[in-house]
Chimera marker file (.cmm) of the C-alpha trace (Angstrom):
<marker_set name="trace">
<marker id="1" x="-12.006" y="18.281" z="14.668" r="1" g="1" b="0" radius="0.5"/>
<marker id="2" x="-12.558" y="14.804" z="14.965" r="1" g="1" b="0" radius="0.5"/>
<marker id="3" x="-10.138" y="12.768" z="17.354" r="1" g="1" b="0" radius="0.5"/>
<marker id="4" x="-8.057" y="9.709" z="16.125" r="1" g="1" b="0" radius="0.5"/>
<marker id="5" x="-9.004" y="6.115" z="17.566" r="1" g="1" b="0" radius="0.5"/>
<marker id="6" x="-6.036" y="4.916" z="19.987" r="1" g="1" b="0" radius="0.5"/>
<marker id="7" x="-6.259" y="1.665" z="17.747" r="1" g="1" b="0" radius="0.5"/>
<marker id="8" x="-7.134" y="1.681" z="13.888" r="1" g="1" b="0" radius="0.5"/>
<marker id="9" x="-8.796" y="-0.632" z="11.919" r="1" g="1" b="0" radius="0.5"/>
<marker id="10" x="-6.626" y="-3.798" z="10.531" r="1" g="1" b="0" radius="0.5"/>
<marker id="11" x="-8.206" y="-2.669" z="6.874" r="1" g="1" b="0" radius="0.5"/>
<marker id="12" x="-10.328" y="-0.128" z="5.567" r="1" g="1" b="0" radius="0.5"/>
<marker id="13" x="-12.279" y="-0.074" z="1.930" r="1" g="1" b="0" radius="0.5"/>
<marker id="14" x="-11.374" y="2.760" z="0.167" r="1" g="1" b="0" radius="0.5"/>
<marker id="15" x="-12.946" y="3.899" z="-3.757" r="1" g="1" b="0" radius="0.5"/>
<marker id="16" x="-11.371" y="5.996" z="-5.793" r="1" g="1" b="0" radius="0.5"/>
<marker id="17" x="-11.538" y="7.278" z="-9.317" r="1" g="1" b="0" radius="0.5"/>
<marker id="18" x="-8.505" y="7.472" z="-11.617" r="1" g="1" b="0" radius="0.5"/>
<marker id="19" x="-7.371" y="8.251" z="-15.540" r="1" g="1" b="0" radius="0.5"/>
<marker id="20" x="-8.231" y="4.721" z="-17.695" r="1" g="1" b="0" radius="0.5"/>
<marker id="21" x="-4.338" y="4.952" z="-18.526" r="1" g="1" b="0" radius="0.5"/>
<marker id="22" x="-3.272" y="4.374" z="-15.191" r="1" g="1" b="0" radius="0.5"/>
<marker id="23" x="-6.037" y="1.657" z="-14.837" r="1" g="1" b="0" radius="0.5"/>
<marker id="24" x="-4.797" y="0.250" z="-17.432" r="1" g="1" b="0" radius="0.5"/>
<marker id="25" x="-0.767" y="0.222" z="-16.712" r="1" g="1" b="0" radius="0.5"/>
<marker id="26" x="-1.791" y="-1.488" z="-13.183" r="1" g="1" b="0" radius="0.5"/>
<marker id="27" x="-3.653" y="-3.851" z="-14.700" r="1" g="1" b="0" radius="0.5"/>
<marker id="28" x="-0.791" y="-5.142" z="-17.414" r="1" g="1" b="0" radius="0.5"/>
<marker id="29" x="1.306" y="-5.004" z="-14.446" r="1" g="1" b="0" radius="0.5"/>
<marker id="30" x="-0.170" y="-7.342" z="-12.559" r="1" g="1" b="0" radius="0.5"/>
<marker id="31" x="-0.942" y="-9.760" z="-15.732" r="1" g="1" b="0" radius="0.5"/>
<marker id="32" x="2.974" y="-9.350" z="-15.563" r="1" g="1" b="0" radius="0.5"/>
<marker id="33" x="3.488" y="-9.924" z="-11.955" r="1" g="1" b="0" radius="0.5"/>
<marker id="34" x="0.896" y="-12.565" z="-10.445" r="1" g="1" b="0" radius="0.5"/>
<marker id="35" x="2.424" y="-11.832" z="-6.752" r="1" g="1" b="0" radius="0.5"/>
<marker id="36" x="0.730" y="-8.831" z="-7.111" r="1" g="1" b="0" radius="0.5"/>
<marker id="37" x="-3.062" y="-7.327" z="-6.461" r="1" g="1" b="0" radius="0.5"/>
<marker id="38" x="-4.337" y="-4.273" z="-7.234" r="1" g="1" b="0" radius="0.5"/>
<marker id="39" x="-4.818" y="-4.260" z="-3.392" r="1" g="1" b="0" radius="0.5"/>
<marker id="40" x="-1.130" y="-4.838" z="-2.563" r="1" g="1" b="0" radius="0.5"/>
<marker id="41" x="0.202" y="-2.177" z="-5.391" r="1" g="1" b="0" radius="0.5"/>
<marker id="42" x="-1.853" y="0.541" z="-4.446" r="1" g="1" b="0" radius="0.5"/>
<marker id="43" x="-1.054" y="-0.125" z="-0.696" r="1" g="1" b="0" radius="0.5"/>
<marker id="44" x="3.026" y="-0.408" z="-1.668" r="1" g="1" b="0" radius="0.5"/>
<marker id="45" x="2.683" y="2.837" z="-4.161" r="1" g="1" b="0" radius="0.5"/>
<marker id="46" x="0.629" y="4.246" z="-1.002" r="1" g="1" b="0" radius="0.5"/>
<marker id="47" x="3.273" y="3.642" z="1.643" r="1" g="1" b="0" radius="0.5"/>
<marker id="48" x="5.973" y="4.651" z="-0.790" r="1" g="1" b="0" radius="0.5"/>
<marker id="49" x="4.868" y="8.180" z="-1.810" r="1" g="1" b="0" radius="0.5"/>
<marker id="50" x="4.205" y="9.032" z="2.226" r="1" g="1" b="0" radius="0.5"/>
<marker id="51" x="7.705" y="7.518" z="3.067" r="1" g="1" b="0" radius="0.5"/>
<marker id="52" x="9.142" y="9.497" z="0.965" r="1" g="1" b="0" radius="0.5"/>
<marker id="53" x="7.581" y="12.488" z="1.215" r="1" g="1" b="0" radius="0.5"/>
<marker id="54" x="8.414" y="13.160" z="5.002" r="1" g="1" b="0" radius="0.5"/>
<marker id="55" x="5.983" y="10.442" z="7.103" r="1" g="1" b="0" radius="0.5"/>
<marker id="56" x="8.192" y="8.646" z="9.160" r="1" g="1" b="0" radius="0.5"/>
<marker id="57" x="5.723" y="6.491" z="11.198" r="1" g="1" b="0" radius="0.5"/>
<marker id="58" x="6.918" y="2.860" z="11.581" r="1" g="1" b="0" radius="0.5"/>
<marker id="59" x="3.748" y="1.132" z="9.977" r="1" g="1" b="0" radius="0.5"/>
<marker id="60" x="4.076" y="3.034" z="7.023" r="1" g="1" b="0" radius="0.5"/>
<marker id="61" x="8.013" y="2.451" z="6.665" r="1" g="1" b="0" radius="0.5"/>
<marker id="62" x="6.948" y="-1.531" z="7.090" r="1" g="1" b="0" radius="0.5"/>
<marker id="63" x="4.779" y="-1.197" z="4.369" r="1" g="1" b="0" radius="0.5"/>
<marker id="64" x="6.753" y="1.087" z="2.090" r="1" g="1" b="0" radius="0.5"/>
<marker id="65" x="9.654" y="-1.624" z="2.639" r="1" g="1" b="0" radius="0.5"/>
<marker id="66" x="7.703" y="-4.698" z="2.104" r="1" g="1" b="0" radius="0.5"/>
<marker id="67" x="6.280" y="-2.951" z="-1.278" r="1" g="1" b="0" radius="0.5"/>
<marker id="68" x="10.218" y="-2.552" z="-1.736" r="1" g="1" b="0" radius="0.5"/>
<marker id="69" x="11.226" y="-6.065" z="-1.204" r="1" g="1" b="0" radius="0.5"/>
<marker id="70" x="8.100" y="-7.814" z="-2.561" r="1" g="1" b="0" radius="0.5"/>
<marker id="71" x="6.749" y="-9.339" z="0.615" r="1" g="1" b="0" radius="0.5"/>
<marker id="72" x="3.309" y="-9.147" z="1.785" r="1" g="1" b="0" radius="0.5"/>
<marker id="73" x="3.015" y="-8.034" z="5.059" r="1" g="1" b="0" radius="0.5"/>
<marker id="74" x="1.084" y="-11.134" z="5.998" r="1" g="1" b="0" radius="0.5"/>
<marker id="75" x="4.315" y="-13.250" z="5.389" r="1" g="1" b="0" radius="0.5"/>
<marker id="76" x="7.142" y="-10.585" z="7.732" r="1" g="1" b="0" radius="0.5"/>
<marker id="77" x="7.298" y="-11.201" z="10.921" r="1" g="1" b="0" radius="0.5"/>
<marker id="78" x="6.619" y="-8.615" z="13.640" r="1" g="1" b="0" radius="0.5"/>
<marker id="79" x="8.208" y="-8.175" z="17.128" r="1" g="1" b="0" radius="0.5"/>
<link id1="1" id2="2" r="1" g="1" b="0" radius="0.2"/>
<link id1="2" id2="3" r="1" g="1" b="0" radius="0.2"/>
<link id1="3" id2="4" r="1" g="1" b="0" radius="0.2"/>
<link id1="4" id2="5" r="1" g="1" b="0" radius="0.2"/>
<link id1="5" id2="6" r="1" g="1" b="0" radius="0.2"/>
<link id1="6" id2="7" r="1" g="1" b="0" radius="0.2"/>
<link id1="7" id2="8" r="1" g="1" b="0" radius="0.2"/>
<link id1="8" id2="9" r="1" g="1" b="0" radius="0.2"/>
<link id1="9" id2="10" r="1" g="1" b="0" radius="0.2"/>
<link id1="10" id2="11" r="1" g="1" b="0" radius="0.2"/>
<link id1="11" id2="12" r="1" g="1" b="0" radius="0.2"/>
<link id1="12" id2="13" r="1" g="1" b="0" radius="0.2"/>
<link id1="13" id2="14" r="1" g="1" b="0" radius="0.2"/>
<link id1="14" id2="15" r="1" g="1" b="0" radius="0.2"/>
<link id1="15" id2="16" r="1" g="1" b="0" radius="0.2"/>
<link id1="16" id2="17" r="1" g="1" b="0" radius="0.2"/>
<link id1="17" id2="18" r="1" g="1" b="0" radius="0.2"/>
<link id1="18" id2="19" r="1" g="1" b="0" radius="0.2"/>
<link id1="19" id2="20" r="1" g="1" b="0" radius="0.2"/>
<link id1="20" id2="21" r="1" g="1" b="0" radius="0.2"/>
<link id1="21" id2="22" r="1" g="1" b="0" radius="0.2"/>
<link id1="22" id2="23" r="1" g="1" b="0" radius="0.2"/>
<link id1="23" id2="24" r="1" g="1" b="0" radius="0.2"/>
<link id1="24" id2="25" r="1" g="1" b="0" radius="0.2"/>
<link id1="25" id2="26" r="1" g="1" b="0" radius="0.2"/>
<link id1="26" id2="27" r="1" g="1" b="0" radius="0.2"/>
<link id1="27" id2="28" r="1" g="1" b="0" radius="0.2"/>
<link id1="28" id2="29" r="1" g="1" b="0" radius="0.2"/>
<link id1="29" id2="30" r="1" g="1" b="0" radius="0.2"/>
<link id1="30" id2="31" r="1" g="1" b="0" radius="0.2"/>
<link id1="31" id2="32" r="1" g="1" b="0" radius="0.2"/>
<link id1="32" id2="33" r="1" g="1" b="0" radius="0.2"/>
<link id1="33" id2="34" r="1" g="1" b="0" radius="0.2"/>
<link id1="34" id2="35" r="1" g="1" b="0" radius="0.2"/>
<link id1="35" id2="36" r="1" g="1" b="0" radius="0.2"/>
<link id1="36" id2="37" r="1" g="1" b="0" radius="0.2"/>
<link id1="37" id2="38" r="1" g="1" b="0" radius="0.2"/>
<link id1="38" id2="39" r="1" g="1" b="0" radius="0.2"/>
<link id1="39" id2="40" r="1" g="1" b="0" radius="0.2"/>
<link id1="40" id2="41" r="1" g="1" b="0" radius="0.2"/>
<link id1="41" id2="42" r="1" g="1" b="0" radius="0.2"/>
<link id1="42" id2="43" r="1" g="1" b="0" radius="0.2"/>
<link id1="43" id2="44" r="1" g="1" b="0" radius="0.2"/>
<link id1="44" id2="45" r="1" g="1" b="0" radius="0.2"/>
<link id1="45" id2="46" r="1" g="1" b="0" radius="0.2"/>
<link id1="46" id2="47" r="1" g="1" b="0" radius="0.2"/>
<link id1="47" id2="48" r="1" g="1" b="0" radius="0.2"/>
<link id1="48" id2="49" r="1" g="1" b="0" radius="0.2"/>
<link id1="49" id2="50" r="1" g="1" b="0" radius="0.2"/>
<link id1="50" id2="51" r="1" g="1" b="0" radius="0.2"/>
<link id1="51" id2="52" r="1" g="1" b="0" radius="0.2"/>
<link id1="52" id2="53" r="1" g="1" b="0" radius="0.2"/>
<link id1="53" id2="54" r="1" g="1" b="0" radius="0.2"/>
<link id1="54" id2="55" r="1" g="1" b="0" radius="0.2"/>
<link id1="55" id2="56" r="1" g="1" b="0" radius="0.2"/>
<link id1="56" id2="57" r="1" g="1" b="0" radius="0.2"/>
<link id1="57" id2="58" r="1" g="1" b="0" radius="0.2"/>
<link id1="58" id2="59" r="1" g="1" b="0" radius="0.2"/>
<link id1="59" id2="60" r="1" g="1" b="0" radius="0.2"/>
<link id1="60" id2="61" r="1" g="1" b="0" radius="0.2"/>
<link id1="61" id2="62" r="1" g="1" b="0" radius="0.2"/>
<link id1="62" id2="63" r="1" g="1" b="0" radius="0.2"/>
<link id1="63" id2="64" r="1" g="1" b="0" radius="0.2"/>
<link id1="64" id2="65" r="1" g="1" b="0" radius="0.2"/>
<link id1="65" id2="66" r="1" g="1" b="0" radius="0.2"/>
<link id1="66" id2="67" r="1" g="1" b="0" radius="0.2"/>
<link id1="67" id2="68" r="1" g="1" b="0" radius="0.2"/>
<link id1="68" id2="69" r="1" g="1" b="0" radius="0.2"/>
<link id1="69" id2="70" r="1" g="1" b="0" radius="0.2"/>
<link id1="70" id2="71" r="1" g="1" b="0" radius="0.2"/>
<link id1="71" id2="72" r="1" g="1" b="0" radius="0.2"/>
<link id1="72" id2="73" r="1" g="1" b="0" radius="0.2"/>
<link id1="73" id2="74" r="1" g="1" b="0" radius="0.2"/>
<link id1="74" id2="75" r="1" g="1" b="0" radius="0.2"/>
<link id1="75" id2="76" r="1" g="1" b="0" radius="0.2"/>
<link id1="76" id2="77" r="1" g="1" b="0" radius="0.2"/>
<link id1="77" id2="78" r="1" g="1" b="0" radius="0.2"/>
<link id1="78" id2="79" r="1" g="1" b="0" radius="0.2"/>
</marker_set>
């Protein structure tokens, strides 16, 4: 098994496939909502399904709540 890195990149490119529908429902909703990427969605929709299905590490709670409360995590302040 491969050992984690003590520190993790700030970003990291991921591809991924999914079904045109979906494609196409993120896409109208950002045409809807201009404060919005595709890269901030899929990291909010991210965050949210692993908050809420048990993770409870506090970078992922950040980002599950800034998803929440609309705020890119560039713009929150940190301790």
């Amino acid at each position: 098994m491969s050992q984690t890195p003590e520190t993790a990149p700030a970003t990291v490119s991921i591809e991924n496939q999914m079904p045109e529908d979906l494609f196409d429902a993120m896409r109208e909703f950002i045409r809807l909502h201009p404060q919005w990427d595709q890269y901030r969605l899929m990291q909010a929709a991210l965050a949210g399904f692993l908050f809420q299905h048990g993770c409870r590490e506090r970078s992922v709670a950040r980002h599950y709540l800034d998803g929440l409360f609309q705020r890119p995590a560039s713009q929150v302040l940190r301790p």
